[in-house]
N, C-alpha and C positions, 0 to 999 in steps of 0.2 A: 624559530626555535631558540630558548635558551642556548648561548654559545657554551655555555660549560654543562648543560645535558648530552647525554651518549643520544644519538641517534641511534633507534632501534627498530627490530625488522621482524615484523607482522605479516602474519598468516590470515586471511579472509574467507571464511567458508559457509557461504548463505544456503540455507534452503533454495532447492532449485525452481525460484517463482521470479517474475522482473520484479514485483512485489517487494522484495527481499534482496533481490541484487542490487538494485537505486538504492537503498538506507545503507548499504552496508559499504557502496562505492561513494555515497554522499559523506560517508564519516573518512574513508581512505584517503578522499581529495583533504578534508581535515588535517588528520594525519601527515601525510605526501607536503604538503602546503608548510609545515613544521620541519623537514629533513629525513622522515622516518620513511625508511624502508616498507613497500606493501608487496605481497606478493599474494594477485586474487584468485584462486581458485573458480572458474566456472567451464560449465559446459562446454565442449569444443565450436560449437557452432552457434552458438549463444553469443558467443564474446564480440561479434559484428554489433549486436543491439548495443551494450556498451563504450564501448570503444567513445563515440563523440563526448560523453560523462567523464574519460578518463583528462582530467587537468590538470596533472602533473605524471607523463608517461616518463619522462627520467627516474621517477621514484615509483610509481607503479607498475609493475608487473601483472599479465594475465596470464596464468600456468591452467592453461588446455587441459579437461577432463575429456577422458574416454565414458562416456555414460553406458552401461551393459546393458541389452538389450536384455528384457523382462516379457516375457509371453503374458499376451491381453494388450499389449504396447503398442503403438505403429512404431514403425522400424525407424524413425529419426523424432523419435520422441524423445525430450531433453529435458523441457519444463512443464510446469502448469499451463504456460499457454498454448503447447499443444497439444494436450487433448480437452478430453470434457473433465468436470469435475468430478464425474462420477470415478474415474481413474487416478488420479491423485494418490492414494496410497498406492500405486504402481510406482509412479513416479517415484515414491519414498523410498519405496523397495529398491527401485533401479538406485537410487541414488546411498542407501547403507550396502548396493552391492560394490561401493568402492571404498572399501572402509581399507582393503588391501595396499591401491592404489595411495590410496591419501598416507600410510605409514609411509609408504617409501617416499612419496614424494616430501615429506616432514623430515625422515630421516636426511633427504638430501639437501635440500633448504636450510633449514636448520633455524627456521622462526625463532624468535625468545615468548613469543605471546599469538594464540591463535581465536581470533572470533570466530562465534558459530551460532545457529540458532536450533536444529532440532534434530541433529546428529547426537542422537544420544548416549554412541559407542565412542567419543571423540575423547573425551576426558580419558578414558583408558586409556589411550593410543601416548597420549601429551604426556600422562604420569608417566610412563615407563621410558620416557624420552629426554624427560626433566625439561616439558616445555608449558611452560604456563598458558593454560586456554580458560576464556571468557564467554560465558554464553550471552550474547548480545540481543535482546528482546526490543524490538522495532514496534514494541506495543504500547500505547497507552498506559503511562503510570495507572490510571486509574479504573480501567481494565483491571493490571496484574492484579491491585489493592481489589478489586471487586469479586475476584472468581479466583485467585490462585493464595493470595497470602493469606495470613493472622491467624485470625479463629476459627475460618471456615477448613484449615486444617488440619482441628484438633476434634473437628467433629464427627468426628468419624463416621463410616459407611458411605454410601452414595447420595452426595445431592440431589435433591427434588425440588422438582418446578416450584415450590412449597419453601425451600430453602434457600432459593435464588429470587424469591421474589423481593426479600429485604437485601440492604447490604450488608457485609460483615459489621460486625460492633468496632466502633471506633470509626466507621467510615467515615468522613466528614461533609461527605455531598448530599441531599435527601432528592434533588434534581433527576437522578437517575431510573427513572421507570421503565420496567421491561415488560412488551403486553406479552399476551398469553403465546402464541405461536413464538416467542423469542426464548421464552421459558421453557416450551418443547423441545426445541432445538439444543440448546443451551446444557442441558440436561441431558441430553440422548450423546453429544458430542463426548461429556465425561466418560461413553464405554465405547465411542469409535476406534476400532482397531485404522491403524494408518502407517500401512506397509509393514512386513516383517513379521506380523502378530504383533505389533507393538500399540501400545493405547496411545490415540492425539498428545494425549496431557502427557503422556510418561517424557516425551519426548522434550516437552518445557521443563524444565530446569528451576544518566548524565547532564545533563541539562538538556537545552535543543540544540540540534544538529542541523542544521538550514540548507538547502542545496544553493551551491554557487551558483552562476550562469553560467550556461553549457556554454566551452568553444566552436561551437560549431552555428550555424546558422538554420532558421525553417528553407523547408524546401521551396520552390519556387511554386509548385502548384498551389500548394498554401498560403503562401503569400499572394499570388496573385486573387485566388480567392476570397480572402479576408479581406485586402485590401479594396473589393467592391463595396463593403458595408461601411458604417456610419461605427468612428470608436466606441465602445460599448456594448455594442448592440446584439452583437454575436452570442449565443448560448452554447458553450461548450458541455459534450457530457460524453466521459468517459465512465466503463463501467467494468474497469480492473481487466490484468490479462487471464487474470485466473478461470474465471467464473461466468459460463452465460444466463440467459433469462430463457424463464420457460415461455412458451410461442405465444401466449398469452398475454404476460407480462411485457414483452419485447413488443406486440403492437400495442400497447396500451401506453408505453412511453413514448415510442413515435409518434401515433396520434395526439397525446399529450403535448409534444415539442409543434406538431401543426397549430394546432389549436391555439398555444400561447400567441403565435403570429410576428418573432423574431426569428431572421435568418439562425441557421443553427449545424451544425457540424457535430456528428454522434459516432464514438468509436464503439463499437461493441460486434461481437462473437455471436457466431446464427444461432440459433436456437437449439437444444439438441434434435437431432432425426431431419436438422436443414443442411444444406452440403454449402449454403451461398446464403447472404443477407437478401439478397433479392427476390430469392422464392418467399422465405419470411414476411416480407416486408404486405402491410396492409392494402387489399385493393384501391390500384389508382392513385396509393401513397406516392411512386416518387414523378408520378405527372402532376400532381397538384402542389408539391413543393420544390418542381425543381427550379432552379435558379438560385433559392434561398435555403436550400435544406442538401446536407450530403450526410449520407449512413458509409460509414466505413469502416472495414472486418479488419483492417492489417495495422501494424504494428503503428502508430503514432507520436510524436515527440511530445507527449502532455506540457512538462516544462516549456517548450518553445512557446509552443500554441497558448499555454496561459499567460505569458507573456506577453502575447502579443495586443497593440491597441484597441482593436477590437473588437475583443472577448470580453466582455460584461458581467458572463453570469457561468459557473461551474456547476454542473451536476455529477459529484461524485458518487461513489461507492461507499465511498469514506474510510479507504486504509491507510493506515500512517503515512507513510511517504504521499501519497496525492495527496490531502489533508493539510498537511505541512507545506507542498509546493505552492497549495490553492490560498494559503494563510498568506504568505512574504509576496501573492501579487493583488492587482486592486480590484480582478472580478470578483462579483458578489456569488455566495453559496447556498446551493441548495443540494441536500443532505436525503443520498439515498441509498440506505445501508442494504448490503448483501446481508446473508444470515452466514455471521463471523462474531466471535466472541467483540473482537475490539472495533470490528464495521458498528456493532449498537453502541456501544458505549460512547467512542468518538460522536455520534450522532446524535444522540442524549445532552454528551457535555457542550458540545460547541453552540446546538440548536437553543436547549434549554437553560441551561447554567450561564455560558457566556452569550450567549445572544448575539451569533456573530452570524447567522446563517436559518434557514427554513430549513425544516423537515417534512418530506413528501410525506401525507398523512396515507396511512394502509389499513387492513382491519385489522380489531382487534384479535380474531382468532384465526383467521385466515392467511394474515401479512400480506393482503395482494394493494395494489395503487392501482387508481385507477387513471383515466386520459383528463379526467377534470382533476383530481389532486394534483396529478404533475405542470398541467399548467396553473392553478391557482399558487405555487409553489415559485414555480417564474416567472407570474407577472409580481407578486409581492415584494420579490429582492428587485424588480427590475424598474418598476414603476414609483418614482417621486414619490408621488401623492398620498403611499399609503403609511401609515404610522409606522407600522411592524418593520416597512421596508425601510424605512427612514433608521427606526433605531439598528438594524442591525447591520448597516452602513457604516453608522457611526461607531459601531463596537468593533466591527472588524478593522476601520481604519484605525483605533486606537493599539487593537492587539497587534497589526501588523506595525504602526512605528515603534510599538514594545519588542518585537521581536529583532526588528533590523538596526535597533538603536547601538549606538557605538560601545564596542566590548563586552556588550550582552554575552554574545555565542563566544568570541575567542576569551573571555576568562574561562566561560565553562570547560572549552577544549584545554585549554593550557591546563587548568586544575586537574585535567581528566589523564592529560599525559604523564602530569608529574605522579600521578597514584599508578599507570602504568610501570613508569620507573619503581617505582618503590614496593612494586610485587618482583621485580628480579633480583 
């Protein structure tokens, strides 16, 4: 930190998703790393998953939330990752049901500047406290540009699939194609109430921000695991904590990950109406992969794991924070968007535009994959020999020495502090 700027003390208050807690603790350690006071806000029970991310605990703070239980809820439900997606605006509701909480604890902190992302009673709370808050969007610049900003706000009434098929005027990418089933979605989402009676969007309101290396180390079953295989080789595929697949689509990516014929490690959440990944999971699936293949439902260190030597090939979800962690390491991407405003976008622009990664191809009105697209998807990034794998090898190693290159990130941060400074 500049020696002659004030060290200043931030408030942190993510939506409650790990989704959302990584980007928002990835910018704190930022922050923490410069002298500046953080003080994060999360779930009381939550704060365990955290904890190994926090890398500077002298300057960061986790102040324990009481989350109010919500009827429809299980009774230690905190985030998105525990329950189904279908519940999600419960979780919204539980979490605008501590709008009380959060005054006092502001009153007694006493932040000069507060992040937030879809708290959208927060602003009120900051005016009458004369605390300056930032709503901090962990989304794709080119998301916002695509579905929130410019023109398409002066158009009044409700967007249609009709509306959204082009981009805004001014957009500058033509790269971004949305098939039919994403225009559905996309569209329907503009009248999702989510939690409260509140609409998705009402709720929405720097350069990159890179995640350090965790201080903490993989666990040992992990490591003794990966370390069986050959560097590379491994196909990691996580598929977000938010969000599962329908029983369908979840063996169809299993099958898919056999089929490709590399060892392969899969985190993902049962299906809804399974209690366990094992009743899911496709006849005879985990005798005919085991040795080389583990499915697993519990919490994971994505960071560690894509780190490590050999992991080859990521199959995400494609939300910002993965995305970003999957960019600054050297496994190769394939690109398998949930139905999320900025899961397509990310997946359009990295697949298509920069060419740094495969898109699991789905139908057009349908949006399902099937067990031959997801393996034609990882032998392509995995195999030498093929063109498509070849270039986007080379794109991704160019964008990642662009990204890790020296004073890239910390001008960005330091510019971003000093306009901090200069809003008190």
């Amino acid at each position: 930190m500049d020696a002659h700027a004030p060290s200043m003390h931030i408030a942190m208050f993510p939506w409650f998703a790990m989704g959302h807690f990584i980007p928002f603790l990835h910018l704190s350690n930022k922050l923490a790393k410069r002298g500046h006071k953080i003080s994060f806000f999360t779930p009381r029970r939550t704060q365990t998953k955290l904890q190994h991310l926090n890398l500077h605990p002298h300057h960061i703070t986790f102040v324990p939330i009481n989350v109010p239980h919500v009827d429809g809820l299980p009774h230690d439900a905190e985030t998105t990752s525990d329950v189904p997606s279908s519940l999600f605006p419960l979780i919204a509701t539980a979490m605008d049901s501590t709008e009380k909480h959060i005054e006092l604890l502001l009153r007694e902190l006493k932040p000069q500047i507060v992040f937030f992302d879809f708290q959208h009673w927060l602003p009120n709370i900051t005016r009458s406290l004369g605390i300056k808050c930032i709503q901090y969007w962990i989304l794709n610049p080119s998301t916002i540009a695509y579905l929130w900003n410019g023109p398409r706000q002066i158009q009044g009434g409700e967007l249609t699939e009709v509306d959204l098929m082009k981009p805004p005027k001014g957009f500058p990418d033509s790269s971004i194609k949305l098939h039919a089933h994403e225009l559905r979605f996309l569209a329907a989402t503009r009248k999702l109430e989510f939690g409260s009676g509140v609409f998705l969007y009402d709720r929405l309101g720097l350069g990159p921000i890179l995640p350090e290396p965790p201080n903490s180390t993989l666990e040992e079953k992990w490591v003794s695991w990966l370390e069986g295989f050959n560097p590379g080789s491994v196909v990691f595929c996580a598929y977000g904590s938010e969000g599962s697949l329908p029983e369908n689509q979840f063996q169809e990516l299993l099958l898919g990950l056999e089929q490709a014929g590399f060892p392969f490690l899969a985190a993902l959440k049962p299906p809804n109406g399974f209690e366990s990944i094992e009743e899911a999971m496709p006849k005879g699936f985990g005798e005919r992969v085991q040795g080389r293949g583990i499915v697993d439902e519990g919490w994971v260190p994505q960071q560690l794991i894509l780190g490590h030597r050999s992991v080859g090939c990521f199959i995400t979800h494609c939300g910002a924070a993965s995305v970003t962690e999957a960019l600054v390491n050297k496994c190769q991407l394939v690109f398998l968007p949930r139905l999320g405003a900025d899961h397509i976008i990310n997946a359009r622009m990295f697949s298509r535009k920069l060419k740094v990664g495969v898109e699991v191809e789905k139908g057009e009105e349908d949006g399902l994959f099937t067990k031959e697209s997801v393996c034609k998807a990882v032998k392509t990034v995995m195999e030498d020999e093929t063109e498509v794998g070849r270039e986007v090898r080379e794109n991704h190693a160019k964008l990642r020495n662009f990204l890790l290159r020296d004073n890239l990130e910390s001008t960005c941060v330091d510019g971003f502090c000093q306009q901090l400074q200069d809003l008190l």
